[in-house]
N, C-alpha and C positions, 0 to 999 in steps of 0.2 A: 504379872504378865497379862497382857489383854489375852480375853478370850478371841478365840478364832471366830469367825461369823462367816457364813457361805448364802447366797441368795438365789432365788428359784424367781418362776411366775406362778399365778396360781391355774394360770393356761396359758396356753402359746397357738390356741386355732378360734379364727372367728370367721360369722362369714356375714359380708356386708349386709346392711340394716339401712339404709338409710340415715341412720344417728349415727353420734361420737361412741365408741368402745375402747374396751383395751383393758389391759390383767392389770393385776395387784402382784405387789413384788411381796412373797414370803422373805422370813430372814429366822436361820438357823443359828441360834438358837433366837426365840420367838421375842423374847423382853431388848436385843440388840438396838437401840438406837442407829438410825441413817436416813442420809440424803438418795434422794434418786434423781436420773438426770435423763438425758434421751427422749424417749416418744414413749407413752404409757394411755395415750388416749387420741385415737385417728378415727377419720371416716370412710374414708376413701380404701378401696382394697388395695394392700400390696404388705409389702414386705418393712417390720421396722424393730427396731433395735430400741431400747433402755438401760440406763444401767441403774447401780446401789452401792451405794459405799458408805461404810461404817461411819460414826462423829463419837465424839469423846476417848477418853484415854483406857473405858476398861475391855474394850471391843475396839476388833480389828479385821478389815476382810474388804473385800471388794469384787464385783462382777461387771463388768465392761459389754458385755454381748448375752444379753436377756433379750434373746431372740423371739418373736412373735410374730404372726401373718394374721390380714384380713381377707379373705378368701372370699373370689368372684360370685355371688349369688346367682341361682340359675333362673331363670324364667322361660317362659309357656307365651305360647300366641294364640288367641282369640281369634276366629277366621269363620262366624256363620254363611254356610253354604246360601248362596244367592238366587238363587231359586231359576226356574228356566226363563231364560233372556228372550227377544225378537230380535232379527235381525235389522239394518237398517239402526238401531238403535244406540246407545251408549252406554255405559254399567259403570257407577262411579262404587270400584271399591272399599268395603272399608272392615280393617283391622286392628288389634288390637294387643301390645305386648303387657305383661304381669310388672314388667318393668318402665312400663312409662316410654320405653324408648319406639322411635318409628320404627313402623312395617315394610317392609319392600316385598314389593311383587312382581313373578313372571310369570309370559305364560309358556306353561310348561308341554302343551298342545292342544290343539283345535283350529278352528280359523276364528285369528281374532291379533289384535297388536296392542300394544298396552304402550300408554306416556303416561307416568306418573301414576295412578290410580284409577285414572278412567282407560276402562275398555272398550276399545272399536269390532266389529264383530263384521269380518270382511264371508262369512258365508252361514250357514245352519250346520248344523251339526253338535258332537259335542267338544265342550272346553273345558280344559285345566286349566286352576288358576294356583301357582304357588304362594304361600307367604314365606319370608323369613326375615330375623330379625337375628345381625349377627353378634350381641353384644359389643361392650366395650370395657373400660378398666374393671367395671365395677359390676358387670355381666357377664356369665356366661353366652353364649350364643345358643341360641333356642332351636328345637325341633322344628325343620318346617313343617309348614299345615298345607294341604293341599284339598281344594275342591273343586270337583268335577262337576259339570252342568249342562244343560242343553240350550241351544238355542232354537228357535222356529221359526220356519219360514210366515211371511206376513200375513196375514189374518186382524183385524181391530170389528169390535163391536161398543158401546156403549154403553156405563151403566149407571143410571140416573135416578136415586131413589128417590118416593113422594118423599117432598119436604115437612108434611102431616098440614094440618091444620093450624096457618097465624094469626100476628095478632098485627090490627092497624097501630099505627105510629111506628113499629118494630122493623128496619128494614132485617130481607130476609139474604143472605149471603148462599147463592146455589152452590153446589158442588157435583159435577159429574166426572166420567172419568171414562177414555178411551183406553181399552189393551193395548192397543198403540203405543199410547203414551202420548199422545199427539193431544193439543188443548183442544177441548170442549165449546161449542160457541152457544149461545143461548137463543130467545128470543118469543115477549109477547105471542100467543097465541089470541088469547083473549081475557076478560078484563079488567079489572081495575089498578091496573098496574103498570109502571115505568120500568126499564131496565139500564142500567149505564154497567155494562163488563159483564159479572156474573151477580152485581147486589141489587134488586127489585127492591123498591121502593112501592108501597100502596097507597092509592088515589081514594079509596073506600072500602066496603065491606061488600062481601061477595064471591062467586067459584073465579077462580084464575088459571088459567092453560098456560102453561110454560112447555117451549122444546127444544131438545137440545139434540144437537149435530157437530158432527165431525167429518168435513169436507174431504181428507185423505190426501196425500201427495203421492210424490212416484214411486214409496216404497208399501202406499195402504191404500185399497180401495173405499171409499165412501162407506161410512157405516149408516145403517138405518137410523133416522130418526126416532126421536122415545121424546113422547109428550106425559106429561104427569099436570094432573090437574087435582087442584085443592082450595078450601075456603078459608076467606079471610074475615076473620072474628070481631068483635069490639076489644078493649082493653084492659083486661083485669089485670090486677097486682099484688103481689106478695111477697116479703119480707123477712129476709133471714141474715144471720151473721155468719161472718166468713168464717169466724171458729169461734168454739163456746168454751174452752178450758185453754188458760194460761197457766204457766209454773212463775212464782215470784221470781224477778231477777233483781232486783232494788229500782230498777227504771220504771217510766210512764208506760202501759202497755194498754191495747185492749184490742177488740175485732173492728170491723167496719160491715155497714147495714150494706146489704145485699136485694138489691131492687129485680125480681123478675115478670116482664123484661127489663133488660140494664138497662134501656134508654128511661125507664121514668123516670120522671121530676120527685123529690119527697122532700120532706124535712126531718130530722132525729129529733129526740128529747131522750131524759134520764143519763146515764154513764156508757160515755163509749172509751173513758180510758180509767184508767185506776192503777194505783201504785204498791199499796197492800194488799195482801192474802185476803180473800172474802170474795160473797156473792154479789152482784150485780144487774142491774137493768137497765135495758133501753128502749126505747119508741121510736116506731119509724110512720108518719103518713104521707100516704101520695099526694100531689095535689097535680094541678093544670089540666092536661088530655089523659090524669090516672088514676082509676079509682084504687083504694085498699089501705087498712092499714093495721101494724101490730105493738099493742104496747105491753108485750111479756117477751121480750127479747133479752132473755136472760143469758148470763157467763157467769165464768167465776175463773180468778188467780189461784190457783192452790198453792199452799206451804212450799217451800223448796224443801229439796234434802241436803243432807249436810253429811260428812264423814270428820272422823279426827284423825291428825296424824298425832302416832307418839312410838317415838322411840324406844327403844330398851335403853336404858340408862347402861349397862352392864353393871358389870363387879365392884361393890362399895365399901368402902370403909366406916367401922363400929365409930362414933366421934366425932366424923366428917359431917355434918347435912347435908343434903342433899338438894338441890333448887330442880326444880320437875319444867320440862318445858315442852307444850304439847299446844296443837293449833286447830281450830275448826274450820273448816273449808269457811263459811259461813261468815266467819271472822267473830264468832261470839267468844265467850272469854270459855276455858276450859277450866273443869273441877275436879278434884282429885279425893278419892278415900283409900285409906289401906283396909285391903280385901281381905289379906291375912299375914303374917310374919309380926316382928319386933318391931316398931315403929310408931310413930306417929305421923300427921298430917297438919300442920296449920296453911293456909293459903295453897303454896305449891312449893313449903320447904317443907321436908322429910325429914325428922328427927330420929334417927334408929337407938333402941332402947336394949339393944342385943343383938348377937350376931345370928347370922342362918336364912336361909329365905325369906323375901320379901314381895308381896305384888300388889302392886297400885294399879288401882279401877282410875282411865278417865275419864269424863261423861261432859257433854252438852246436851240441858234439857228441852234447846230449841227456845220460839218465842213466835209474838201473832206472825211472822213471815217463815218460820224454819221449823218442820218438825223434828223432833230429839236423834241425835247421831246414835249408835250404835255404842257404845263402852266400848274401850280398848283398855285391856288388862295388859302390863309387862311385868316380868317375873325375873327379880334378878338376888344375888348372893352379898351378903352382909360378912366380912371378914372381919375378925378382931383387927 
């Protein structure tokens, strides 16, 4: 008479991951041969069914509703407080959910109107701004975030740091900045210099007066002008790489010569790519309107690292050999010794010489690209 057989999962609760999940069907008693049929691996949250039923003639049984759920994952929203606003102005918010999914926002009070992410700010005072993100299949719906703020009535001043001391050839790109928020205008004081927007251009060497203003419209009055003045240098240069240690990946790799300032003319010599593990050198000289140059511009690729995979073989049979199969990230070939038990090792078959515990060391001892993996030991039972 077939043994009876009954079947479980080995869970029946997930909660969404982003990957494919799903349980393993037990079968009571354990050695029963079966097929399974239904859903046993989804990604999506919800609700799903599997089943198991018995094959061959000494075992008999079946389960039809091997029930399981992937359960909505919760998430959190990111919402840094925006610090105090001016009126007249705009506020493009921005949020952030744990889940990837968009923000929405309102406002919850102040004076102010909200389309889409940007805020209109119809008086001073303070503003709440809501976030919330209401989930969907595969989300829960998240806490909102709420921040409060101020806004201020108008006010704008300038602030225009010395650019320090440049260098000719090098244009110099200004940057200032009204409270406002309102753009900055520049312009020649004095001399040796051109301006087109805010990038100065040098005609020679010498003190240059730059100043910059912000004219104001109907929501800012005029802010004071701020003049900065600084000297413009001859043109030295110097030479570095964009990075000095690579890791081997089998490709052509290396840095690129780094010219300061970028605009100089140079030429390289020595190694600026390299394919294997080791040290390296390059040369970089200016030439044309620059002077400088470095010929110790050293790098280097270091070893990669590598790991093994290896399975446990599990529960073997005395008689059987055994064929061992284990893989180095690396792709180098892997090696095998018996660490202790009844056995033998020739290549990667296992001959066992007796029954009882067995464990096999596998090892990659690396090469000029891969330093050595780490040995993985599995420990498995040798049965008459």
């Amino acid at each position: 008479m077939p043994t009876p057989t009954t079947f479980a999962l080995n869970t029946t609760s997930f909660t969404y991951n982003g990957n494919a999940q799903g349980p393993s069907v037990v079968a009571t008693p354990s050695s029963a041969p079966f097929s399974t049929g239904g859903t046993l691996s989804a990604t999506n949250a919800g609700n799903y069914t599997a089943t198991a039923t018995t094959t061959g003639i000494l075992y008999s049984g079946s389960n039809l509703a091997l029930n399981w759920t992937i359960n909505p994952a919760p998430q959190t929203i990111s919402f840094s407080n925006p610090g105090t606003q001016t009126y007249g102005l705009t506020l493009n918010l921005s949020a952030t959910s744990s889940s990837g999914l968009g923000v929405s926002f309102a406002v919850s009070s102040g004076p102010a109107t909200l389309s889409g992410n940007t805020v209109t700010f119809t008086g001073s005072g303070q503003v709440m701004i809501t976030a919330s993100q209401a989930g969907n299949t595969n989300y829960n719906a998240a806490a909102n975030v709420s921040q409060t703020f101020t806004v201020n009535p108008i006010s704008q001043s300038i602030s225009f740091p010395n650019p320090g001391t440049q260098t000719y050839g090098t244009p110099l790109t200004l940057s200032a900045s009204a409270s406002s928020g309102l753009g900055v205008s520049f312009v020649v004081s004095s001399g040796p210099a051109t301006l087109n927007g805010n990038t100065v251009t040098f005609t020679g060497t010498g003190q240059v007066t730059i100043t910059a203003s912000q004219a104001g419209n109907s929501y800012y009055a005029a802010a004071a002008n701020v003049g900065q003045s600084y000297y413009v240098n001859p043109q030295p240069t110097t030479f570095t790489l964009s990075g000095t240690s690579f890791t081997y990946n089998g490709s052509a790799q290396g840095p690129t010569v780094l010219a300061s300032p970028s605009g100089a003319s140079f030429t390289t010599g020595g190694t600026l790519s390299g394919t294997s593990a080791g040290p390296y050198t390059a040369t970089a000289s200016a030439n044309g309107n620059y002077t400088g140059s470095n010929s110790s511009l050293t790098w280097t690729i270091a070893k990669a690292g590598q790991t093994i995979n290896f399975n446990n073989p599990s529960t073997q049979t005395y008689g059987t050999p055994l064929t061992l199969s284990a893989t180095a990230s690396s792709g180098l070939p892997v090696s095998y010794t018996i660490s202790s038990g009844s056995a033998t090792v020739s290549g990667n078959v296992v001959t066992f010489t007796g029954v009882g515990q067995v464990t096999v060391t596998a090892s990659q001892s690396g090469n000029a690209n891969y330093n050595a993996a780490t040995s993985v030991n599995q420990t498995f039972n040798v049965n008459q």
